[in-house]
C-alpha positions in Angstrom: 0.0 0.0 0.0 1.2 3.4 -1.3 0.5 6.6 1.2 -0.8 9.9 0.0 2.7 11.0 -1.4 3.2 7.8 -2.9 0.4 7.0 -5.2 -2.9 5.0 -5.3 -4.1 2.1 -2.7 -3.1 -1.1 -4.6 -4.8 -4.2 -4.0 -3.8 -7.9 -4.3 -0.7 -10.0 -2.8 0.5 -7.8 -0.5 3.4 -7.7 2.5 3.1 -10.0 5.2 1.1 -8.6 7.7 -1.5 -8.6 4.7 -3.2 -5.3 5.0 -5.6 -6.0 2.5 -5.9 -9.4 3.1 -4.1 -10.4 -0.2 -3.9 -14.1 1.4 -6.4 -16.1 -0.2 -7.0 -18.5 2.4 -11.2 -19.1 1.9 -12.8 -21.9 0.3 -16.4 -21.9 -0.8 -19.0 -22.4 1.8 -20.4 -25.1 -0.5 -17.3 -27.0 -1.1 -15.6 -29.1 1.7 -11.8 -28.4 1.5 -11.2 -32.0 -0.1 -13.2 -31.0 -2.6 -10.2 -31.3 -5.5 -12.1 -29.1 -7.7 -12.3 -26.1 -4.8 -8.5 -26.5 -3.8 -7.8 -26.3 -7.2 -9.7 -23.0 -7.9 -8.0 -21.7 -4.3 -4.1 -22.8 -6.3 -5.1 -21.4 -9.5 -6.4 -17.5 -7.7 -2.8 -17.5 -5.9 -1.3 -18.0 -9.5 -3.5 -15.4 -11.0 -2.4 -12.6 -7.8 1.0 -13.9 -8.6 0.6 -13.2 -12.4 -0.9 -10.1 -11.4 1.9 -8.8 -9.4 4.3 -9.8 -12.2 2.1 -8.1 -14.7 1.3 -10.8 -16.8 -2.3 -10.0 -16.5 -3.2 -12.5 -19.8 -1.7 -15.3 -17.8 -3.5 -14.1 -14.6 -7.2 -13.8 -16.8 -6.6 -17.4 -18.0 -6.3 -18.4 -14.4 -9.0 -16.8 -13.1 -11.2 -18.1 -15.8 -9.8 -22.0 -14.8 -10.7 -21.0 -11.2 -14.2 -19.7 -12.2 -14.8 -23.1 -13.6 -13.6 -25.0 -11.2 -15.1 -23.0 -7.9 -17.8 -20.5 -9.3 -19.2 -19.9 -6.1 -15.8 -19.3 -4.1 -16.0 -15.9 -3.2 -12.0 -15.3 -3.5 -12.4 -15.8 -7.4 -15.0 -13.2 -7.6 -12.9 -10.4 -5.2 -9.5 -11.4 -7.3 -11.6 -11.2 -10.3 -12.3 -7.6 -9.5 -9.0 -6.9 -8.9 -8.5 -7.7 -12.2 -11.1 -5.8 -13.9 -9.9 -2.8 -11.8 -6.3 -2.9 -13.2 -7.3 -3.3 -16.4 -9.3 0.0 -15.9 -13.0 -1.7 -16.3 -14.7 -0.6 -13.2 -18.1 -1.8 -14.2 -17.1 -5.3 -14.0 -14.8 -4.8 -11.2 -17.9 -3.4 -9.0 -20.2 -5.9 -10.0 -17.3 -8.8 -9.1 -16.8 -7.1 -5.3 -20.8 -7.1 -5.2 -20.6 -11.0 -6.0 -18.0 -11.7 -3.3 -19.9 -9.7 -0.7 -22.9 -12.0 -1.4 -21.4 -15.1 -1.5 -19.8 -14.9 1.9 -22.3 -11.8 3.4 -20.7 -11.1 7.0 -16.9 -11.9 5.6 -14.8 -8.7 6.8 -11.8 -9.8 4.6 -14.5 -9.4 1.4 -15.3 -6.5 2.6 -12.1 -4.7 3.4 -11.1 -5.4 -0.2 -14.5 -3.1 -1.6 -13.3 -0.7 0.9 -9.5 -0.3 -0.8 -11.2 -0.4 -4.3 -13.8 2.4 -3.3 -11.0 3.9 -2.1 -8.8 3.9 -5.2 -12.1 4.8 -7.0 -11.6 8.3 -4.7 -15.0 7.3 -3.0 -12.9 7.9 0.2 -16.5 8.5 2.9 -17.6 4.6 1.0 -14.4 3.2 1.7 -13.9 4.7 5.4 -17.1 3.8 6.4 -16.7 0.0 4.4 -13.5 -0.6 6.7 -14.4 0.9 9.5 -17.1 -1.8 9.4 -14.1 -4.2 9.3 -12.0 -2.8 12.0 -14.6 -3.1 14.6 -16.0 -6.6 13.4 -14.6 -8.9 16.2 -14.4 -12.0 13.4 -11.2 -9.8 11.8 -8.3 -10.3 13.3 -6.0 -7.6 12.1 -7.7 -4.3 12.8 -4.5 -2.8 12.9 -4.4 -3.1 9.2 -7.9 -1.8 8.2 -7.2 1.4 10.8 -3.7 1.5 8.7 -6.1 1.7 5.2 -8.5 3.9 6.4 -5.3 6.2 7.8 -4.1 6.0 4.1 -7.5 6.4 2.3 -8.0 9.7 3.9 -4.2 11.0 3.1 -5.7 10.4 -0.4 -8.1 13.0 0.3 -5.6 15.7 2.2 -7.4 14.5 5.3 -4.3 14.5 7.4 -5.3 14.5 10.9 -8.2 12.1 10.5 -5.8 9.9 9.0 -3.4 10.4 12.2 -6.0 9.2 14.3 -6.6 6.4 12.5 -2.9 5.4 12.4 -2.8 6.0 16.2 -5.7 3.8 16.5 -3.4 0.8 14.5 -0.9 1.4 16.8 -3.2 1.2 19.9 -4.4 -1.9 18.6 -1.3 -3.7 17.7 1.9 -1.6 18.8 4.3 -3.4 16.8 2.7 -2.6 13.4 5.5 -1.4 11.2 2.8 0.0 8.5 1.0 1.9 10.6 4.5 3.4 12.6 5.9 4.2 9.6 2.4 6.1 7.9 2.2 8.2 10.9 5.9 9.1 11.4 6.2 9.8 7.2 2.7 12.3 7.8 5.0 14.1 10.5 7.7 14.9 8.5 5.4 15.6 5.4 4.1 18.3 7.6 7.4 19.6 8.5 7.6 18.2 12.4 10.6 16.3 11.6 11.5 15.8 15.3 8.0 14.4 16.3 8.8 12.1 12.9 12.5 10.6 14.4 10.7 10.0 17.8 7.9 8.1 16.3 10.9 6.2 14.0 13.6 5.9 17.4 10.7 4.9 19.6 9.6 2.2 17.3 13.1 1.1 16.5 13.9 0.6 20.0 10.8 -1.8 20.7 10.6 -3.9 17.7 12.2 -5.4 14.4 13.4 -3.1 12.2 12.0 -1.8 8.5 13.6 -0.3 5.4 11.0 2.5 5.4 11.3 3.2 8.7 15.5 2.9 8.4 14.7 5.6 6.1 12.4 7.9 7.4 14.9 7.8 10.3 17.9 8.6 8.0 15.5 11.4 6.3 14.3 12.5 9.6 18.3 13.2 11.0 18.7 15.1 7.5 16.5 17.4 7.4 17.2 18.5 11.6 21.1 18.7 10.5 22.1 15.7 12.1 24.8 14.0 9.6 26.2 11.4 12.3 23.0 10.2 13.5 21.6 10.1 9.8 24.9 7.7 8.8 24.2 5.3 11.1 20.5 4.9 9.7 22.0 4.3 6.5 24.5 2.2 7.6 22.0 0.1 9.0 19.7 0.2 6.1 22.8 -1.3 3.9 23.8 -4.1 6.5 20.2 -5.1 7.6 18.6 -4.8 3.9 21.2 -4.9 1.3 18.7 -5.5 -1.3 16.1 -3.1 -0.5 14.9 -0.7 -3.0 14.8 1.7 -0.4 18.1 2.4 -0.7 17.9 3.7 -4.2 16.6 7.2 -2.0 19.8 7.2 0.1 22.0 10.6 -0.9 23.7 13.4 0.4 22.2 14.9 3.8 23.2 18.1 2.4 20.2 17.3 0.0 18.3 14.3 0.8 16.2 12.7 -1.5 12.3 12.3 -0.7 11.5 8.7 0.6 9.7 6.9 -1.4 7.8 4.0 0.2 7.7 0.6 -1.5 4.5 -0.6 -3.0 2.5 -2.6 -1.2 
């Protein structure tokens, strides 16, 4: 997931801690999981969110279409299905595919955290808050963190800063170890300017818990920007040791003139 500065809410395979529940984990309430043709749907839906995230969306339609025949009524082929239709710009069918989901599994917060996102991305941010706010305080989901962490970046969408502070406070209350929702809150500090209250958030975090590229960064940034060269070094020597392959690294330069960070898509 993308914040504000970033670019749009993306859906499908996402990072671990799945904030848009890119896992497809369901099977069709009218299948029984050794039902070969409904774990065969489930395998071909991960290939077709693999596909997707390679962009190889042909290959990714001809494995939804397998899936569809295999497990029509498996509400992950319908939500992936829209995801689909959404990236190939065709939000007729990607609306009426999220509807589908919905009704096969009515109640299923994971269903509906993925309409949220897309009415998000669709700039229907009141829809999508009020859509994952439904999620968050469902007591069946079990990551509210992450839907208070995609409510906190559908309103940066909208220039709705301090609601979206809230809501990443709120992830934070819920699960203080979420790296996501650390990291969106510190980067809206520093956005704003408040690059000390930004480092705190980053330090505080950093002392607690595992480590992130985007938050190695932010901290780096952070020590920039209030003229602090030594402490800024030892972010990015970190960053290099911890996560030599990181992409954030490409947004290391001078603290002189730091570049921007640029979170990763997720």
């Amino acid at each position: 997931m993308k914040n504000a500065r970033g670019a749009a809410i993306t859906v499908g395979v996402v990072t671990a801690v799945m904030l848009l529940a890119g896992c497809v984990t369901t099977r069709s309430p009218h299948l029984t999981d050794t039902n070969a043709k409904a774990d065969a749907a489930a395998d071909n839906v991960q290939l077709a969110l693999a596909y997707m995230q390679e962009g190889n969306l042909a290959r990714a339609k001809e494995k939804l279409d397998r899936a569809k025949q295999e497990d029509p009524l498996n509400p992950n082929v319908h939500s992936v299905y829209a995801q689909f239709y959404e990236r190939i710009n065709d939000q007729k069918k990607a609306e009426s595919e999220f509807r589908e989901a919905m009704r096969l599994a009515p109640g299923d917060p994971g269903q509906l955290n993925f309409y949220g996102v897309y009415l998000c991305n669709q700039h229907r941010v009141d829809e999508g808050v009020t859509k994952m706010l439904q999620v968050a305080n469902n007591p069946l989901y079990r990551t509210p963190e992450a839907a208070y962490t995609n409510i906190g970046v559908c309103l940066l969408t909208a220039h709705r800063d301090e609601e979206a502070e809230s809501a990443f406070r709120r992830a934070l209350t819920a699960r203080p170890d979420f790296a996501e929702a650390a990291y969106q809150l510190a980067d809206t500090e520093l956005v704003h300017g408040r690059a000390l209250e930004a480092l705190k958030l980053a330090e505080k975090f950093l002392k607690q818990y595992n480590p992130t590229p985007d938050l190695l960064l932010l901290g780096w940034h952070a020590s920039c920007v209030l003229g602090d060269a030594r402490g800024a070094d030892q972010y990015a020597k970190t960053l290099r040791a911890d996560f030599p392959n990181a992409e954030q690294l490409r947004s290391l330069g001078s603290c002189q003139q730091p570049t921007s960070p640029q979170p990763t898509p997720r």
